[in-house]
N, C-alpha and C positions, 0 to 999 in steps of 0.2 A: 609449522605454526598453523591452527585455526583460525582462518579467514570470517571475519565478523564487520560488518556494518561500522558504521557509527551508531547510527540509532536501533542496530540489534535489539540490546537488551529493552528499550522504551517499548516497541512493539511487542515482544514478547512479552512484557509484564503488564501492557494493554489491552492483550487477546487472551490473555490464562484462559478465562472461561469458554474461549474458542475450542481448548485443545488443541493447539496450534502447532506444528514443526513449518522447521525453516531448511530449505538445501538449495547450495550453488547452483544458479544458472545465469548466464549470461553474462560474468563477471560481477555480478551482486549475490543476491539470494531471493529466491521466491517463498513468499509464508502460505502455507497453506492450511485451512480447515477441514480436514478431511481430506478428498482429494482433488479438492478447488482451489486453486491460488486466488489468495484475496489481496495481496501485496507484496510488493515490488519493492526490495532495499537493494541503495545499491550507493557509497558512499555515504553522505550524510543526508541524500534524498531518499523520500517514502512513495510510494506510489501506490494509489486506492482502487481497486475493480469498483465501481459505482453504479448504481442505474442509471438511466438513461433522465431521471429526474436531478438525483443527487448529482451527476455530473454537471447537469447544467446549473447548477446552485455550487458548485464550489468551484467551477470556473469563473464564476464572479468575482472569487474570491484574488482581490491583489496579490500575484506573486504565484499562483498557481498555472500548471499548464500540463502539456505532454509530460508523459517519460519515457526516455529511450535506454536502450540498454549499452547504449553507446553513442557517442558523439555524431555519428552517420549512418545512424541505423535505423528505421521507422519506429515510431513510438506505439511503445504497447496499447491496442487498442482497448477501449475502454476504460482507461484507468489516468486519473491526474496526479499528479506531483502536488504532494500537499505544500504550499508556501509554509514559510518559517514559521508565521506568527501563531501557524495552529498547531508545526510542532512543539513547539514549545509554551506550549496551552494545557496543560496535563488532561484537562476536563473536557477541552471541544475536540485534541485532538482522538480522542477515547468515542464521543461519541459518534465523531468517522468513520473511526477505526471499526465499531458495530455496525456502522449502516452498511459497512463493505462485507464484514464478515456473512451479515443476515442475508444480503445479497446473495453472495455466493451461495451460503449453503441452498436458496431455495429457489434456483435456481440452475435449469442446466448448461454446463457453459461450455461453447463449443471448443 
């Protein structure tokens, strides 16, 4: 059986214009644009590479925070756990999902 997300299909169908593939790591899947991980699925949580701007603008966000790739594992830096309200926002969570991809690509990331 192919191992898939919950919210698999949403991000991919949110990043098409990314060119986007997705592959297992760390018991979720990392999405990548090229060959930058821009997001972190892993259950029914999404997790965003963000600047150092947009991070702090969607940590204000109720409901948002770290994501770890495990229950005691240190959380991926740079990248928050979108709260629910914006996954399931089709339109704010799309333009997220851009501000992380444009990141990544233009940007080198260690």
């Amino acid at each position: 059986m192919v191992y898939r997300p919950f919210r698999y299909e949403q991000i991919m169908s949110a990043a098409e214009s990314y060119d986007v593939r997705a592959r297992r790591l760390f018991g979720g899947m990392g999405v990548y644009t090229g060959n930058r991980m821009f997001a972190f699925l892993i259950g029914e949580d999404i997790g965003l590479k963000l600047s150092p701007e947009d991070r702090e603008l969607a940590l204000k966000i109720a409901g948002s925070g770290p994501i770890c790739p495990e229950p005691n594992a240190e959380p991926f830096e740079g990248y928050v756990k979108m709260p629910i309200q914006v996954l399931d926002n089709k339109e704010e969570f799309k333009s997220w999902l851009e501000r992380s991809a444009a990141y990544a690509q233009s940007k080198v990331l260690a």
